[in-house]
C-alpha positions as semicolon CSV with decimal commas, in nm:
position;residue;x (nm);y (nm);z (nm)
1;X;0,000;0,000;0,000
2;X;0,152;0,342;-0,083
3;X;0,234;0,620;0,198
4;X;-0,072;0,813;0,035
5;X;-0,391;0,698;0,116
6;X;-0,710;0,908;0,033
7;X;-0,950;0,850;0,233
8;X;-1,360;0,862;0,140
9;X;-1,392;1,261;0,201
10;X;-1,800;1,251;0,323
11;X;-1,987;0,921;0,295
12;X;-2,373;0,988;0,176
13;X;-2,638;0,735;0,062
14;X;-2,633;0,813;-0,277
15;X;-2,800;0,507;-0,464
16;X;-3,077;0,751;-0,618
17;X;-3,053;1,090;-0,721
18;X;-3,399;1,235;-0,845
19;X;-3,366;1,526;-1,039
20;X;-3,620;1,773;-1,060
21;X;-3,701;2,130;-1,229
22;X;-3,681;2,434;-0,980
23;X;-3,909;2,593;-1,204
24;X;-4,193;2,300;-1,130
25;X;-4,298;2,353;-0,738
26;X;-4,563;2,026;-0,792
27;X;-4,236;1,846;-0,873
28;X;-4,018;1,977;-0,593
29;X;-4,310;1,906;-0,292
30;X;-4,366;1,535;-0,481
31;X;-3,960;1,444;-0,433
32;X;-3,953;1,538;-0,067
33;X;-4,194;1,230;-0,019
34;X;-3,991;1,045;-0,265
35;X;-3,791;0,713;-0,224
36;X;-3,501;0,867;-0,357
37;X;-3,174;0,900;-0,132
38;X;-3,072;1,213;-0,304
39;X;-3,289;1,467;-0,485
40;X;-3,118;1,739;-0,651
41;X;-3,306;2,060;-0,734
42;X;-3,220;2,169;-1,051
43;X;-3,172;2,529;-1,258
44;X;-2,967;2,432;-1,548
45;X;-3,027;2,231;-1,840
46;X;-3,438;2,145;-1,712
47;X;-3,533;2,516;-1,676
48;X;-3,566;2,750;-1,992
49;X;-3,399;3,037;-1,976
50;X;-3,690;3,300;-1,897
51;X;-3,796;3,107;-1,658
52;X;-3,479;3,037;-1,435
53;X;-3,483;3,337;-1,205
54;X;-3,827;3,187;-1,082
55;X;-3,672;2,875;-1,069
56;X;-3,422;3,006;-0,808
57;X;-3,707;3,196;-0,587
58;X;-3,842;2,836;-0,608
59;X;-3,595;2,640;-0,461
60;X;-3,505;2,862;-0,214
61;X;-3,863;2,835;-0,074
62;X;-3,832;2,466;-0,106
63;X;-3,517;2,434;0,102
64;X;-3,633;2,658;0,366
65;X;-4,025;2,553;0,380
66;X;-3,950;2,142;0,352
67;X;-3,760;1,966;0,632
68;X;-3,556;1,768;0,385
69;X;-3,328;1,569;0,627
70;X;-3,630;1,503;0,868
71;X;-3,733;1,351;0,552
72;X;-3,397;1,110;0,539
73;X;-3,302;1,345;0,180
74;X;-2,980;1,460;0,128
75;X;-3,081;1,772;-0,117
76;X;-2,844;1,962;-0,380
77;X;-2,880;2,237;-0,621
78;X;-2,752;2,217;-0,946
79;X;-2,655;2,587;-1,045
80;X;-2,634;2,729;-1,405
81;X;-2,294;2,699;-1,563
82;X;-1,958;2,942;-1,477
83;X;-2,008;3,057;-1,857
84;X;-2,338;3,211;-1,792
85;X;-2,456;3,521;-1,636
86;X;-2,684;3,299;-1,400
87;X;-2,423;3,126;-1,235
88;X;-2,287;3,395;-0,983
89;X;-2,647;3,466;-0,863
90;X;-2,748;3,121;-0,836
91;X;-2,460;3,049;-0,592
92;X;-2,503;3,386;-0,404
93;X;-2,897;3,388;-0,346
94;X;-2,945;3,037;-0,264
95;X;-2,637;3,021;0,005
96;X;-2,739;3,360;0,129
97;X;-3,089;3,324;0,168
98;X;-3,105;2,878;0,258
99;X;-2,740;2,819;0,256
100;X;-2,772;2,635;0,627
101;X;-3,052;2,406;0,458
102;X;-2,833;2,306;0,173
103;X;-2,585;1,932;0,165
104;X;-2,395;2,010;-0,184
105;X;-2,408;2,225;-0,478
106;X;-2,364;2,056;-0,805
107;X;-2,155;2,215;-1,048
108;X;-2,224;2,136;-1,422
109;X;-1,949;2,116;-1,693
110;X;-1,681;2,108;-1,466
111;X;-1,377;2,115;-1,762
112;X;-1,098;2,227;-1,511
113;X;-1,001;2,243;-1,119
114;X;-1,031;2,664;-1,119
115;X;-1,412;2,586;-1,203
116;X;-1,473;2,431;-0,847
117;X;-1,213;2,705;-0,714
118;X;-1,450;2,963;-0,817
119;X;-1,716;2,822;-0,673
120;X;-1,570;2,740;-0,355
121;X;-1,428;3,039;-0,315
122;X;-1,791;3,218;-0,340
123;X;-1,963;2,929;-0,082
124;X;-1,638;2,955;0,155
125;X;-1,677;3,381;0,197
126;X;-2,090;3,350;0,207
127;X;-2,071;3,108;0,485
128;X;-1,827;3,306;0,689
129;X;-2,041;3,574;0,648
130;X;-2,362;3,439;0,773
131;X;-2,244;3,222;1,043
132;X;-2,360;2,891;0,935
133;X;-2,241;2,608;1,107
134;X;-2,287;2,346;0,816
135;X;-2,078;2,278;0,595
136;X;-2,175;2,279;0,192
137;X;-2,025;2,071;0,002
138;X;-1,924;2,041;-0,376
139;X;-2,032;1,793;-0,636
140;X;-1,875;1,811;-1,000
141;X;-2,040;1,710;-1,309
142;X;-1,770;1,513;-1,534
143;X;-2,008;1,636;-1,900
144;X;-1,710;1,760;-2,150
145;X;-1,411;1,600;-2,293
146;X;-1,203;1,827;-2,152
147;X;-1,328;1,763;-1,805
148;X;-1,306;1,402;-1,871
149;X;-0,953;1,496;-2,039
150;X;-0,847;1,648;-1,659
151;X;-1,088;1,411;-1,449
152;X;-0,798;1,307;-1,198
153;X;-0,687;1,694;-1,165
154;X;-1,053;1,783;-1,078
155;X;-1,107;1,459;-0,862
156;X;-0,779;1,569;-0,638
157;X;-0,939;1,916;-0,635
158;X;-0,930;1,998;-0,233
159;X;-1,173;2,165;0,000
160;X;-1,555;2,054;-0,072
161;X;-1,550;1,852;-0,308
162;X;-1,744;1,497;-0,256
163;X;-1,827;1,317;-0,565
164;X;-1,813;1,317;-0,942
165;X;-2,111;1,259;-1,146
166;X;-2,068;1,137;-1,535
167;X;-2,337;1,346;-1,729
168;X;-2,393;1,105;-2,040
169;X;-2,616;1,363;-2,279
170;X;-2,350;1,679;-2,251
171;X;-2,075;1,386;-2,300
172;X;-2,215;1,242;-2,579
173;X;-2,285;1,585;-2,768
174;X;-1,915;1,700;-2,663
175;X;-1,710;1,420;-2,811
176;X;-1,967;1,429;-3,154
177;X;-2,077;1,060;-3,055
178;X;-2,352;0,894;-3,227
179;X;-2,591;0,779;-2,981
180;X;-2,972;0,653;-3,004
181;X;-3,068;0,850;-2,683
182;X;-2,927;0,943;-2,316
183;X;-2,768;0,695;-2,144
184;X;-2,850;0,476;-2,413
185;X;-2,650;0,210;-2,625
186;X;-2,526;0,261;-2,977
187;X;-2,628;-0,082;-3,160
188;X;-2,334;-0,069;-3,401
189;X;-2,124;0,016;-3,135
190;X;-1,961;-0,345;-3,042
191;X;-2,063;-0,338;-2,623
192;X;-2,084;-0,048;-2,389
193;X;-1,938;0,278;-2,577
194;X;-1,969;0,429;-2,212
195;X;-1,740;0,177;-2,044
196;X;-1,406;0,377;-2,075
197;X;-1,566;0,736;-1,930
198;X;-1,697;0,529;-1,626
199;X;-1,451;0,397;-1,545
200;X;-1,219;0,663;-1,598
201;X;-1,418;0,885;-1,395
202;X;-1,514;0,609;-1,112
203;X;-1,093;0,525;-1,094
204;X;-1,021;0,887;-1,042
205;X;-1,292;0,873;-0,759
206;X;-1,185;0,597;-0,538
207;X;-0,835;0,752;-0,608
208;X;-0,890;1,052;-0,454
209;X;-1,162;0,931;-0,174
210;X;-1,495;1,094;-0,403
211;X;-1,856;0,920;-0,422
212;X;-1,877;0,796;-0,803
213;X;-2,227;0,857;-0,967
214;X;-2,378;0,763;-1,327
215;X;-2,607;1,034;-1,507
216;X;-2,927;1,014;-1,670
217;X;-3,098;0,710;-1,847
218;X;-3,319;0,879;-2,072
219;X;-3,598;0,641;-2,200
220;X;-3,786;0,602;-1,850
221;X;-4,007;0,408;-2,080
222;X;-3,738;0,150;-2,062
223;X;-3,687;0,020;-1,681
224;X;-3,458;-0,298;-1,838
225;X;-3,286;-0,080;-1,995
226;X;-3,186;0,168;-1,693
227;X;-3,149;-0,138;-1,514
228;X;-2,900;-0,285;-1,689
229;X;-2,715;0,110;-1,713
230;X;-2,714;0,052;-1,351
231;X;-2,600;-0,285;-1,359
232;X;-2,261;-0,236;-1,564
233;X;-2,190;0,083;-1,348
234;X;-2,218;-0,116;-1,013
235;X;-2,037;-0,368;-1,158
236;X;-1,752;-0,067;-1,218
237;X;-1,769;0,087;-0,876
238;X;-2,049;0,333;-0,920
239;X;-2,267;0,353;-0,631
240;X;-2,536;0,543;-0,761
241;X;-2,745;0,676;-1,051
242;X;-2,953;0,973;-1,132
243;X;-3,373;0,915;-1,158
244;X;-3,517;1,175;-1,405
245;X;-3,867;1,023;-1,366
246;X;-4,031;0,901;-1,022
247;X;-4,001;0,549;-1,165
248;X;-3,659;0,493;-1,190
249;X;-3,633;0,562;-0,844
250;X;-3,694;0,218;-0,685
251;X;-3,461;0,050;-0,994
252;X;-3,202;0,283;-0,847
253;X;-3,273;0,181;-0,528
254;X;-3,274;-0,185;-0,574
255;X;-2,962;-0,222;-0,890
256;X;-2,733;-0,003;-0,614
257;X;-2,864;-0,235;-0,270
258;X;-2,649;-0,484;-0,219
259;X;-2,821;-0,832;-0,217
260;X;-2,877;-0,995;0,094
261;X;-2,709;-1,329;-0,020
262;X;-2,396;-1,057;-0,063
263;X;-2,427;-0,897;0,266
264;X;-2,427;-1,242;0,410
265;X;-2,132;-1,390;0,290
266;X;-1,919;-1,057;0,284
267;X;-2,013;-1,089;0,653
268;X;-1,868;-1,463;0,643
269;X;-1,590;-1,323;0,469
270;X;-1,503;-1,160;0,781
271;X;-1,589;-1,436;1,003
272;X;-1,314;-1,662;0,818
273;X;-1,022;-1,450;0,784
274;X;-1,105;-1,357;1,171
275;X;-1,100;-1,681;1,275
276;X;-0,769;-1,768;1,024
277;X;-0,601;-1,501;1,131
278;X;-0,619;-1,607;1,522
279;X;-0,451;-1,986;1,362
280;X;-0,158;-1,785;1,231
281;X;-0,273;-1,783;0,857
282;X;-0,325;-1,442;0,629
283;X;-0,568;-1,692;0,352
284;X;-0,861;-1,907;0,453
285;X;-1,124;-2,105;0,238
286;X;-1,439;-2,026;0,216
287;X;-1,714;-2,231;0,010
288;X;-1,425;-2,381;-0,182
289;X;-1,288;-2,034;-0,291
290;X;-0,954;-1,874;-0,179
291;X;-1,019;-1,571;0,013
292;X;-0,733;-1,323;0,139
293;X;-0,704;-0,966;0,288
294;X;-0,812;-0,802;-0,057
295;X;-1,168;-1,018;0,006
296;X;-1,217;-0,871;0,353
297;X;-1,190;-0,493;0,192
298;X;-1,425;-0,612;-0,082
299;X;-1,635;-0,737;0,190
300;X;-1,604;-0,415;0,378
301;X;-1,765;-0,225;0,130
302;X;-2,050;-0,429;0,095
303;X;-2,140;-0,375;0,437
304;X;-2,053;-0,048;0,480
305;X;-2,325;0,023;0,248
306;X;-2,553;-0,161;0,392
307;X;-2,506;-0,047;0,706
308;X;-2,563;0,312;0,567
309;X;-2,860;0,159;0,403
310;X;-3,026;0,029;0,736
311;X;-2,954;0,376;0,869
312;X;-3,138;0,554;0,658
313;X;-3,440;0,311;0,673
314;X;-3,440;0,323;1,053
């Protein structure tokens, strides 16, 4: 093991992540009762733009009127990009005015480290400023190629920062891919042509302790299909996925849970070494499979979500 070890900088259930327009107050009031872990509130790409200074009025209302963490939500806002004119105000109005009701802002299109700097710098001086005692953190939205060209520079980005979120759509339109929809599969494409940004992105995470989460799935007409987005991500390390429809909410929920036949022998994993370890032996055998230190930290993980799982439902 090298001398530097990154630690996981804020652990958060993040298996679901419903996004919904600011400009839609319906919408917001419907996600607080929600099954989602994570429900980000959104003024970017979902709100036009004559509409997206009401959307901010909005969600400041929403954070300040709804008990969100009561609720077992974590909540975010996903502000307007650094190369618009909304983006400043966005960050200033809704940390000066709900700022203590607020878990992370989510920055979109995230191409370099100075974009989070920016931001931080903003959050950092408004919180001073008001006294809050919470702490805001930083999400980044991985949705260019050059931010997916400077992914580990951003992902070692200090300060806030929590997790890195893989925005498919803004991806797929920035590298001049041919795709079939969001999220979706290219049929003459031979397998996943999303496999090498995922785990790009997800590596950079773990390497730098940050929460790795997948984007939109487009087609909520298709819950195999999200499923099986889900599926390959988990299988890559992601431990979560956006819901832009109500419905892919529980799919989230379930795809990102682990199993209970998982949980059980991750927690025999334990058992095994435990008890091999007290004989004088580093290996042990478990259901006729070798199983070493590296099984226990895969182990580890499983339960450490679902002990952050049984949390939340308690």
């Amino acid at each position: 093991m090298s001398h530097t070890v990154n630690h996981l900088r804020k652990l958060r259930l993040q298996r679901s992540e419903l996004a919904v327009p600011g400009s839609n107050p319906s919408m917001i009031d419907r996600a607080a009762e929600s099954a989602a872990d994570y429900v980000f509130l959104d003024i970017e790409d979902a709100v036009a733009p004559p509409d997206k200074e009401q959307a901010r009025r909005n969600i400041i209302a929403a954070l300040n009127d709804i008990d969100w963490r009561a609720k077992g939500k974590t909540v975010s806002v996903r502000i307007n990009g650094l190369d618009t004119h909304y983006m400043y105000r966005d960050v200033v109005d809704v940390m000066e005015q709900a700022g203590s009701r607020l878990d992370t802002i989510l920055v979109p299109k995230v191409g370099v480290p100075a974009d989070l700097y920016m931001v931080e710098a903003l959050v950092n001086q408004i919180e001073m400023a008001k006294g809050y005692t919470t702490r805001v953190g930083l999400e980044a939205l991985i949705e260019t190629a050059l931010g997916m060209s400077n992914v580990e520079a951003i992902a070692a980005f200090p300060g806030r920062l929590e997790a890195l979120h893989f925005g498919v759509a803004d991806y797929a339109a920035s590298c001049k891919a041919r795709t079939v929809s969001i999220g979706g599969l290219n049929p003459n494409y031979p397998g996943d042509q999303w496999h090498f940004a995922l785990s790009r992105m997800t590596v950079a995470c773990r390497a730098y302790g940050l929460r790795a989460i997948d984007g939109p799935f487009g087609d909520f007409s298709d819950p195999e299909g999200y499923r099986n987005a889900a599926r390959r991500g988990a299988a890559l390390g992601i431990e979560g996925k956006w819901a832009i429809h109500p419905s892919q909410i529980a799919l989230a929920n379930e795809e990102f849970s682990p199993p209970e036949k998982e949980v059980e022998r991750a927690r025999r994993i334990l058992q095994a070494l435990t008890e091999a370890e007290a004989q004088g032996r580093g290996a042990a055998s478990l259901d006729g499979k070798m199983i070493d230190a590296a099984s226990a930290r895969m182990a580890q993980n499983i339960i450490a979500v679902n002990d952050a799982i049984t949390r939340v439902a308690a």
